[in-house]
NULUMMI-269872 format. One line per 2 residues: their letters; for each residue x, y, z of N, C-alpha, C. Coordinates in nm, 2 decimals. Example, Ala and Ser with C-alpha at 12.3 -4.5 7.8 and 13.67 -1.06 7.14 Angstrom:
<lumtis>
AS = 1.32,-0.57,0.78,1.23,-0.45,0.78,1.32,-0.33,0.78; 1.28,-0.22,0.71,1.37,-0.11,0.71,1.29,0.00,0.79
</lumtis>
This chain:
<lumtis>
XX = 8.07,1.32,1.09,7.93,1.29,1.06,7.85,1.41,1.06; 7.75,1.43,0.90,7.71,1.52,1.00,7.53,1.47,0.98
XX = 7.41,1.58,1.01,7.28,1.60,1.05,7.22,1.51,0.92; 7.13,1.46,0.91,7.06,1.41,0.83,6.92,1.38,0.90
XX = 6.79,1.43,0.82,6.68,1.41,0.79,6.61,1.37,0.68; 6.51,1.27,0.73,6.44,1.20,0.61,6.32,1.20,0.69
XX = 6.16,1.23,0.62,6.08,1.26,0.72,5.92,1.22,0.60; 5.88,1.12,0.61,5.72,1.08,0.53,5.61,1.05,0.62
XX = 5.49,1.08,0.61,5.41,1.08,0.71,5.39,0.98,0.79; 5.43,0.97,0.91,5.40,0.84,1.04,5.54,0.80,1.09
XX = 5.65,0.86,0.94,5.81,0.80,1.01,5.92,0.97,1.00; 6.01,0.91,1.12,6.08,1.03,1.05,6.19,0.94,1.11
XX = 6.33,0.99,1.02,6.48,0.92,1.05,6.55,1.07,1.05; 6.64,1.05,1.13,6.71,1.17,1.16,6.85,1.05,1.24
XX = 6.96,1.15,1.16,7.13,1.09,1.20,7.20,1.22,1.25; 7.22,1.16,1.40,7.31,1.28,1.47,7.40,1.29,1.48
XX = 7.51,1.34,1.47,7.68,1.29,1.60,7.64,1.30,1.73; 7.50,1.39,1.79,7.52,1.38,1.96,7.48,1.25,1.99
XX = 7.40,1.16,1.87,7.42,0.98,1.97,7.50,0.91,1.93; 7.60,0.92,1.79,7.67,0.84,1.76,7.78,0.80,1.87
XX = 7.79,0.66,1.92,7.86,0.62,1.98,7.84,0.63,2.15; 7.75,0.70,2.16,7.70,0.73,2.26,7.55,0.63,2.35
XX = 7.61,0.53,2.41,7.52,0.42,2.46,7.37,0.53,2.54; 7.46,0.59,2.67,7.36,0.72,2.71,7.26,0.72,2.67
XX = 7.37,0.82,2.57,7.25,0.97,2.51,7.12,0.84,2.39; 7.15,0.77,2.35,7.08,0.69,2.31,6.94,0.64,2.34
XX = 7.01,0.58,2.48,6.87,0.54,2.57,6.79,0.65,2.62; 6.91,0.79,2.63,6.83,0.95,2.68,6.69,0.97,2.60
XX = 6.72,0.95,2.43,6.67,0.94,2.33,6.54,0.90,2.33; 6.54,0.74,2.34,6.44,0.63,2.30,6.34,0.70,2.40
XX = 6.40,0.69,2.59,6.31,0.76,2.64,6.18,0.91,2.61; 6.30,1.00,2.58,6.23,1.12,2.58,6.15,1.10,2.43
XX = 6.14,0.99,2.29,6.04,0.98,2.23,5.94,0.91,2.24; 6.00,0.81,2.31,5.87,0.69,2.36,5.78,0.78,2.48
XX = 5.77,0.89,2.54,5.72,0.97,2.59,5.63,1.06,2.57; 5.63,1.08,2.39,5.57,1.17,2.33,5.43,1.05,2.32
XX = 5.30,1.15,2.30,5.20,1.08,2.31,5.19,1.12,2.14; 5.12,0.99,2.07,5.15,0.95,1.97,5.28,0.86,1.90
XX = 5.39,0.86,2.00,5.47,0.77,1.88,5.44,0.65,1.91; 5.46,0.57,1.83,5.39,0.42,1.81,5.58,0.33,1.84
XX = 5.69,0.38,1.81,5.79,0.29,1.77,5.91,0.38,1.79; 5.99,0.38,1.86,6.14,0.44,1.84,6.26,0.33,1.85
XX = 6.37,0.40,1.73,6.49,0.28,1.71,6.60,0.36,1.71; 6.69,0.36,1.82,6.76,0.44,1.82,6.94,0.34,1.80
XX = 7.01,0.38,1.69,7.16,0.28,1.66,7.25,0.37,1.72; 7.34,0.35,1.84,7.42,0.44,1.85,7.55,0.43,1.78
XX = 7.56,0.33,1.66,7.66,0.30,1.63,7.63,0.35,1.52; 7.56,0.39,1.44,7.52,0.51,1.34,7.51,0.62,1.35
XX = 7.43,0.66,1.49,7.36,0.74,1.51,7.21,0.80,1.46; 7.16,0.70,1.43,7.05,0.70,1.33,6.94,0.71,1.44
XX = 6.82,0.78,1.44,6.70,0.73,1.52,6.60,0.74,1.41; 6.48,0.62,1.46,6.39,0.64,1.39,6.27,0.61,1.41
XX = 6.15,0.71,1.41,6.05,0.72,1.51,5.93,0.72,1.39; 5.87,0.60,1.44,5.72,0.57,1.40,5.61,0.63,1.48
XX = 5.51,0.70,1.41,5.44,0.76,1.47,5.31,0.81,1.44; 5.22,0.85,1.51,5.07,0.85,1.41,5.05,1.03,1.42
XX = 5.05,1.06,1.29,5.03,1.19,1.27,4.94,1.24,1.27; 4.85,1.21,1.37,4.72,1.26,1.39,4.73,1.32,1.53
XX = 4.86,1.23,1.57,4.86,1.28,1.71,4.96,1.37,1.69; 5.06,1.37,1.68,5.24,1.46,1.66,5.28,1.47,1.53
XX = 5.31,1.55,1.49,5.36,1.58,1.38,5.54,1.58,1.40; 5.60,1.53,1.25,5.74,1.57,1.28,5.83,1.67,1.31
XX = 5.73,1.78,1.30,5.82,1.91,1.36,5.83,1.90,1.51; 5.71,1.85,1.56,5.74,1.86,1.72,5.84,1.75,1.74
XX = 5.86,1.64,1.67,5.92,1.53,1.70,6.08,1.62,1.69; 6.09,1.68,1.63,6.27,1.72,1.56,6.25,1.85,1.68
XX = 6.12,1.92,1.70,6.13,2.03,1.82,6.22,2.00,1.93; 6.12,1.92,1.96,6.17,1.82,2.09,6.36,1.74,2.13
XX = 6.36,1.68,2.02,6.52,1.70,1.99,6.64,1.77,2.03; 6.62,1.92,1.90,6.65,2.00,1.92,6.67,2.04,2.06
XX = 6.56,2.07,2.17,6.51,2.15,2.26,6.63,2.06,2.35; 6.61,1.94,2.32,6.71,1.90,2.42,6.87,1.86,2.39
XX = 6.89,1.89,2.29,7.05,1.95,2.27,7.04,1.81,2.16; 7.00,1.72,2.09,7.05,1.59,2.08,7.01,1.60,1.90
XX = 6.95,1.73,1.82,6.98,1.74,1.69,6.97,1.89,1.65; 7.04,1.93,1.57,7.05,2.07,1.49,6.99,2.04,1.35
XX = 6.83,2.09,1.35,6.79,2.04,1.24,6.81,2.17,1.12; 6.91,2.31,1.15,6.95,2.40,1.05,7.05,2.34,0.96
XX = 7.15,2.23,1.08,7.23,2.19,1.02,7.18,2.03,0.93; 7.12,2.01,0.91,7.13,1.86,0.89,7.04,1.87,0.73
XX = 7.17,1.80,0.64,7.11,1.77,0.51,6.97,1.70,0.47; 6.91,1.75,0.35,6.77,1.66,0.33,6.86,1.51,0.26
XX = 6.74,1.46,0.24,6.75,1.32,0.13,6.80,1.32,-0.02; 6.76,1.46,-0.07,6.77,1.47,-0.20,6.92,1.56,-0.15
XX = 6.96,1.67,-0.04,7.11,1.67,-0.07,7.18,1.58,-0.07; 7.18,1.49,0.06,7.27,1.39,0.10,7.31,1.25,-0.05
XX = 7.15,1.26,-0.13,7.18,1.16,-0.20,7.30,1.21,-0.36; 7.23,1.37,-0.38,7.33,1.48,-0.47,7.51,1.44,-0.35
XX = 7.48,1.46,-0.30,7.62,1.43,-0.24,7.75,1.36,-0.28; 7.67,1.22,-0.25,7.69,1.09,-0.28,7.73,1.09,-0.42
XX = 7.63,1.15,-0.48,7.67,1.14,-0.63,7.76,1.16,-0.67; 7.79,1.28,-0.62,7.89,1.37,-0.64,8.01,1.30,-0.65
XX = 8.03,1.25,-0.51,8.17,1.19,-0.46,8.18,1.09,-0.55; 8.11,1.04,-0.59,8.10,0.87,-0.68,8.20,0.93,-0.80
XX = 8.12,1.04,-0.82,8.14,1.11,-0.97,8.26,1.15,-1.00; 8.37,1.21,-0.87,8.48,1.22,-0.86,8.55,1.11,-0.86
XX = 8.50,1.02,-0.81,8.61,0.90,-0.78,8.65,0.82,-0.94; 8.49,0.82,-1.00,8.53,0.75,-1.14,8.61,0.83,-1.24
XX = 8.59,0.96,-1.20,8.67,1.07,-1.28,8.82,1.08,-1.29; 8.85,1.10,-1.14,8.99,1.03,-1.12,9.01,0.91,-1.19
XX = 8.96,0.79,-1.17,9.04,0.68,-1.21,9.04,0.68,-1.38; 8.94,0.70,-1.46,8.95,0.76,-1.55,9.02,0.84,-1.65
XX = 9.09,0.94,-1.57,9.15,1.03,-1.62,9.28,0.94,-1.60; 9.33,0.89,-1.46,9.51,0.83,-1.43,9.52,0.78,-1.51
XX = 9.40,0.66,-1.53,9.42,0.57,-1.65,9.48,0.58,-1.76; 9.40,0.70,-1.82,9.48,0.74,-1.93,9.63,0.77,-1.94
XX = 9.59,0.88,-1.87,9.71,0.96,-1.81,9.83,0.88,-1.80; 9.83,0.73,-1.73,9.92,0.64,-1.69,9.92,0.57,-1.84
XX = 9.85,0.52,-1.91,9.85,0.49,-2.02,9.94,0.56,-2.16; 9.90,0.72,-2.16,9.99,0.77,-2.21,10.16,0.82,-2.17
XX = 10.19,0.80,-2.05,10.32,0.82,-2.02,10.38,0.65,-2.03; 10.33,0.56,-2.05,10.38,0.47,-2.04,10.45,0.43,-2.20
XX = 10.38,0.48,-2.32,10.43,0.50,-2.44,10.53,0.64,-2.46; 10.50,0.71,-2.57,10.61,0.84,-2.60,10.52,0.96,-2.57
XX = 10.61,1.10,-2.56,10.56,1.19,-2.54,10.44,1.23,-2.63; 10.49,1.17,-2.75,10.35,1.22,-2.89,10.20,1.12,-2.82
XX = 10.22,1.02,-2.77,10.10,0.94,-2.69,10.03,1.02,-2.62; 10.12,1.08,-2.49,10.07,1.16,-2.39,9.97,1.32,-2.50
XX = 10.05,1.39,-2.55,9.93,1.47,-2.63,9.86,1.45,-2.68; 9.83,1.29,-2.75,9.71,1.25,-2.80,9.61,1.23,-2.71
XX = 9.65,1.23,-2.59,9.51,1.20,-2.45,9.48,1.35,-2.42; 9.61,1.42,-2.45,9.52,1.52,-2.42,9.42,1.64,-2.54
X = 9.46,1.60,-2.64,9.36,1.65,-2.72,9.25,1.58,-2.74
</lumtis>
């Protein structure tokens, strides 16, 4: 798993590995943001590792929210993908997968007739 941030004013989501699976570090979590003056809401899944903190940005801003994190060992926000990489990502892999099946297809389709078949797929 790795870092992911998503961050619009009042919310921010951030996915760790330091809570995935971890009951703990979880509730370490919820505490040390429900602590911050200003957040209104923390949701922390340890079975994702997802948290996600509602908050009034008049009081805290997201950088101190991800500071704070950070500071205490529980996100690496150098490491952690945005929304538009994570979702390029995604694409990506999708894009491979159909490509592959795609290509066997053929591929299996032309070996299943004569060798003159198989050249035809590939020109």
């Amino acid at each position: 798993m790795s870092y992911y941030m998503h961050s619009v004013p009042g919310r921010l989501r951030v996915k760790t590995p330091e809570v995935k699976g971890n009951q703990d570090k979880a509730r370490d979590v919820e505490c040390l943001l429900n602590g911050c003056q200003g957040v209104n809401e923390v949701s922390v899944n340890p079975l994702t590792g997802s948290i996600v903190v509602n908050y009034d940005r008049r009081a805290v801003t997201d950088r101190t929210l991800v500071s704070m994190l950070e500071t205490n060992g529980y996100f690496k926000a150098d490491k952690a993908l945005t929304n538009d990489e994570y979702i390029h990502g995604a694409a990506s892999k999708a894009g491979k997968v159909v490509w592959n099946a795609l290509l066997g297809s053929f591929v299996g389709m032309a070996l299943e007739e004569t060798p003159l078949s198989f050249l035809s797929v590939l020109v």
